[in-house]
N, C-alpha and C positions, 0 to 999 in steps of 0.2 A: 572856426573852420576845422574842428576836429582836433586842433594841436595844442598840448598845455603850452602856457603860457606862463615861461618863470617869471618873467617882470611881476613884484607886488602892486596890487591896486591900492592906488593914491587915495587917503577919503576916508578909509575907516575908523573907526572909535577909537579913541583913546581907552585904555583898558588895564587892567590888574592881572597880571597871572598869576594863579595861587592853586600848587600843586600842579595837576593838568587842565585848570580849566581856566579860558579867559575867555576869546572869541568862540564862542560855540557853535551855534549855527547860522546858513544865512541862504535865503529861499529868494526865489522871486515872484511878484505880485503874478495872478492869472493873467490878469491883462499888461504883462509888461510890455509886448512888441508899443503900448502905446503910450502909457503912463510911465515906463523904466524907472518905475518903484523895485528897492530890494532891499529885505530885512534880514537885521541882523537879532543876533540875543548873545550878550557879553556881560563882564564882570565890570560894573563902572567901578572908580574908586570914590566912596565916601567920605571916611576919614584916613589916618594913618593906617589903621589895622582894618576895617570895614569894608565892605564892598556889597554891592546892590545887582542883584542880576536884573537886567534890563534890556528893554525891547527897543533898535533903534531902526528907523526907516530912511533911503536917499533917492539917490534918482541916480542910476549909473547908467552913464553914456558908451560901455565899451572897454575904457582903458580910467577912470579916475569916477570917485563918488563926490554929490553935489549935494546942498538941500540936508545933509545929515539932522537926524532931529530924533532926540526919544520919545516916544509915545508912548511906554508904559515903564513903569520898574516896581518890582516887587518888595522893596523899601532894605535898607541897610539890614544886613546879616545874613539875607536868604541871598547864596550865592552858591553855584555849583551847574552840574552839567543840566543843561537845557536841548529841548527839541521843538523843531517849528513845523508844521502841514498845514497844509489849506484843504478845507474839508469842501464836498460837494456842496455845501450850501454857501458857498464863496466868503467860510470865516476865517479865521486866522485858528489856529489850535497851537501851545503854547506851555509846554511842564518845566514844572519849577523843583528841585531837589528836597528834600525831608533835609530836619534839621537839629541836629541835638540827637534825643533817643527816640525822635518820630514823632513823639506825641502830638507836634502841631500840625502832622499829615490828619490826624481827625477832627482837627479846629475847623471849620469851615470859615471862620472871619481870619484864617490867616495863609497867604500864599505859600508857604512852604506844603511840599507833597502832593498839587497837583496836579490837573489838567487844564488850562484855562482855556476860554475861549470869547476871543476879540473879533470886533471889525478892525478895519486894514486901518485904520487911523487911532489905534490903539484902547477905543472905549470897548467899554461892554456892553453886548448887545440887549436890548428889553426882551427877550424870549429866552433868554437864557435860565437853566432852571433855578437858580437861589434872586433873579432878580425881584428886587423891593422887598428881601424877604430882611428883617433885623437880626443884625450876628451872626450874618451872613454876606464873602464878597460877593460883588454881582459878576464878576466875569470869570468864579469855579465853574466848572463843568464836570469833574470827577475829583472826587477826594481818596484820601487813604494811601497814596501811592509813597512809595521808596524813591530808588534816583531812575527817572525815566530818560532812555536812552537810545531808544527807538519810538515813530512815529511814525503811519502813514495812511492811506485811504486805501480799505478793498474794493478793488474795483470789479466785483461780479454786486458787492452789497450796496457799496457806498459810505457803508460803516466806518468811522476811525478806528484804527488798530493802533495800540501803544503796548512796549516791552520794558521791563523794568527789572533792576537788579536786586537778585534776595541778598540777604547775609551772605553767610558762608553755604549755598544751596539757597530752594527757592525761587531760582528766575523763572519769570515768567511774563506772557505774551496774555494781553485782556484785549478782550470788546470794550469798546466806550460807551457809557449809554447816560442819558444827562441825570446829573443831577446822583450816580451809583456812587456806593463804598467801595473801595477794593482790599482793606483790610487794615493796610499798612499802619501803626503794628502791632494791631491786636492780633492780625491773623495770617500765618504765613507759612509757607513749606517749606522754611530753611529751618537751618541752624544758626545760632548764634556763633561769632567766631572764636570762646573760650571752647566749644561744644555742646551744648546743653541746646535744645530745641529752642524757636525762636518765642513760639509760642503754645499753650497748652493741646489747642488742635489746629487741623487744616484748616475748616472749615466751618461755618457759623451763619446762621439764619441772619441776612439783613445784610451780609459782603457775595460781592458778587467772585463767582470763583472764574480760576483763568482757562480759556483758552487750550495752551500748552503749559506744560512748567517745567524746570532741571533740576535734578537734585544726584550728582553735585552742581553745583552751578558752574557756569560757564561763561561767567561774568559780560551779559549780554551785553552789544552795543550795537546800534542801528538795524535796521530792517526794513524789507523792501517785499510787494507782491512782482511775479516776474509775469509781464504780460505782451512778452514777443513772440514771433517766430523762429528765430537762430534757433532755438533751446527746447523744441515742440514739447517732448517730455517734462519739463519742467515748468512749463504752462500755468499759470495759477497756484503755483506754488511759494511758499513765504520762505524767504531768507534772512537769517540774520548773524551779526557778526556776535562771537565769540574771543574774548582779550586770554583768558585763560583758562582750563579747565580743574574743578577742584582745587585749588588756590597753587598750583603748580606750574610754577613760570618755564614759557617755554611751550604751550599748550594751546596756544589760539586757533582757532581756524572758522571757516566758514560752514552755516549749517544749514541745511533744507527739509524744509519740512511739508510735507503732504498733509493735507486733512481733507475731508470729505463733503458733500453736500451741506452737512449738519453743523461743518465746523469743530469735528471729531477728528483730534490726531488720527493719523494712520501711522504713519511711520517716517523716519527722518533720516538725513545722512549728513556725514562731517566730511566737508571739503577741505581744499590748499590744505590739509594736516600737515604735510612735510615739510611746508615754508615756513612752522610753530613760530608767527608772528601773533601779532595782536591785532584783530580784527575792528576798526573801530566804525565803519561804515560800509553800506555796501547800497548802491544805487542801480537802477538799469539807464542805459547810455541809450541817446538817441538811433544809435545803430542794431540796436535790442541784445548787446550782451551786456554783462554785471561788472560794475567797476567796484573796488575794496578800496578804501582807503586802511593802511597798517599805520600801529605806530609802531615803528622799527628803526633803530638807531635815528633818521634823520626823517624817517618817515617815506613815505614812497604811495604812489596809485597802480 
């Protein structure tokens, strides 16, 4: 009815917090007014030290979750920030963090670094592009990627759009397209965090380049197309949260970004600057303005 709701919801997963990540994301199915299916993506615990990031599905009635059940996980060790969308084609879409020095972002038979993409009951679909293909999983959808941390559907394209954090610089906002490299980390526009470039060039025949990108970075988290009226100006324009700028705490804020017909930046602007929070989400609200979520002392919307 419009009003947060402090009571926590009864139901959720048991889970690992390790650093900042535990419960990560959690969507509801298309058709929930009927099915009140809602997924989540958390850190199960494996062993002692281990954890598994994993896809779990329930039936929430309102106020408590029912039916909890995982449907997918991406097996002991790959653990870190995850994002969920449901794409036009009524799939689930699903990124899983790089792991080590990346190099299993360009393993295709291994979940760490990508984009997946599932049906609602956590298989991999037969059209997908690495399906029955060997040393290959069947439910990648884009490989190459760093820690993905934004997620969402354009809605002039249809397209999935996903943003991802460089090194120290680097960030940047891709098109999804099946079956694409995105580089990760052969190829990248940051710098490494002693300084020295991340890698020899930007760009390389066979990776798909991004979108937008930051350098310095601005340590992206979450993004949104805005497609209300409140905000007329702002109209199809992409948002996304910012935790700090250039590795300077104290420097988060919201950003927007215009691009064109072609999908060519034009120009961008930095929002809430003054509130120098940590931007970790940013959504559009059924009343068509932008809600943030910060992590700020205790957190806040």
């Amino acid at each position: 009815n419009g009003v947060l709701d402090p009571k926590p919801i009864a139901g959720t997963p048991t889970l690992r917090v390790s650093g900042r990540s535990g419960l990560m994301e959690v969507v509801l199915h298309p058709q929930f007014p009927t099915n009140r299916f809602i997924y989540f993506t958390y850190l199960k615990p494996v062993n002692e030290k281990q954890s598994a990031l994993t896809l779990a599905r329930g039936r929430f009635d309102g106020s408590a979750i029912s039916e909890l059940k995982d449907i997918f996980s991406c097996g002991a060790g790959i653990s870190g920030p995850s994002r969920l969308a449901w794409g036009r084609d009524g799939k689930l879409y699903m990124t899983t963090p790089s792991s080590g020095n990346g190099s299993s972002s360009q393993d295709p038979n291994t979940y760490a670094g990508k984009v997946l993409r599932l049906n609602d009951d956590g298989t991999a679909p037969a059209d997908n592009p690495f399906s029955g293909r060997p040393g290959h999983k069947p439910e990648v959808y884009t490989f190459g990627h760093r820690n993905s941390l934004g997620l969402a559907v354009n809605p002039a394209s249809g397209e999935m759009w996903q943003n991802e954090m460089g090194p120290n610089g680097g960030d940047k906002v891709n098109v999804l397209k099946p079956g694409a490299n995105y580089g990760w980390p052969l190829v990248s526009l940051g710098r490494s965090y002693p300084g020295p470039w991340q890698s020899q060039g930007f760009s390389k025949e066979g990776f798909e380049l991004p979108v937008v990108y930051w350098m310095p970075s601005i340590s992206l988290s979450g993004m949104t197309f805005y497609t209300g009226n409140k905000l007329p100006k702002w109209k199809g324009d992409i948002f996304v949260g910012g935790q700090r700028t250039g590795e300077i705490p104290g420097t988060g804020h919201l950003e927007r970004v215009l691009v064109n017909d072609k999908l060519q930046e034009l120009r961008r602007e930095a929002l809430l600057v003054p509130l120098r929070m940590r931007i970790r989400v940013v959504r559009q609200g059924p009343d068509e303005l932008l809600y943030v979520l910060v992590g700020h002392v205790n957190g806040g919307v």
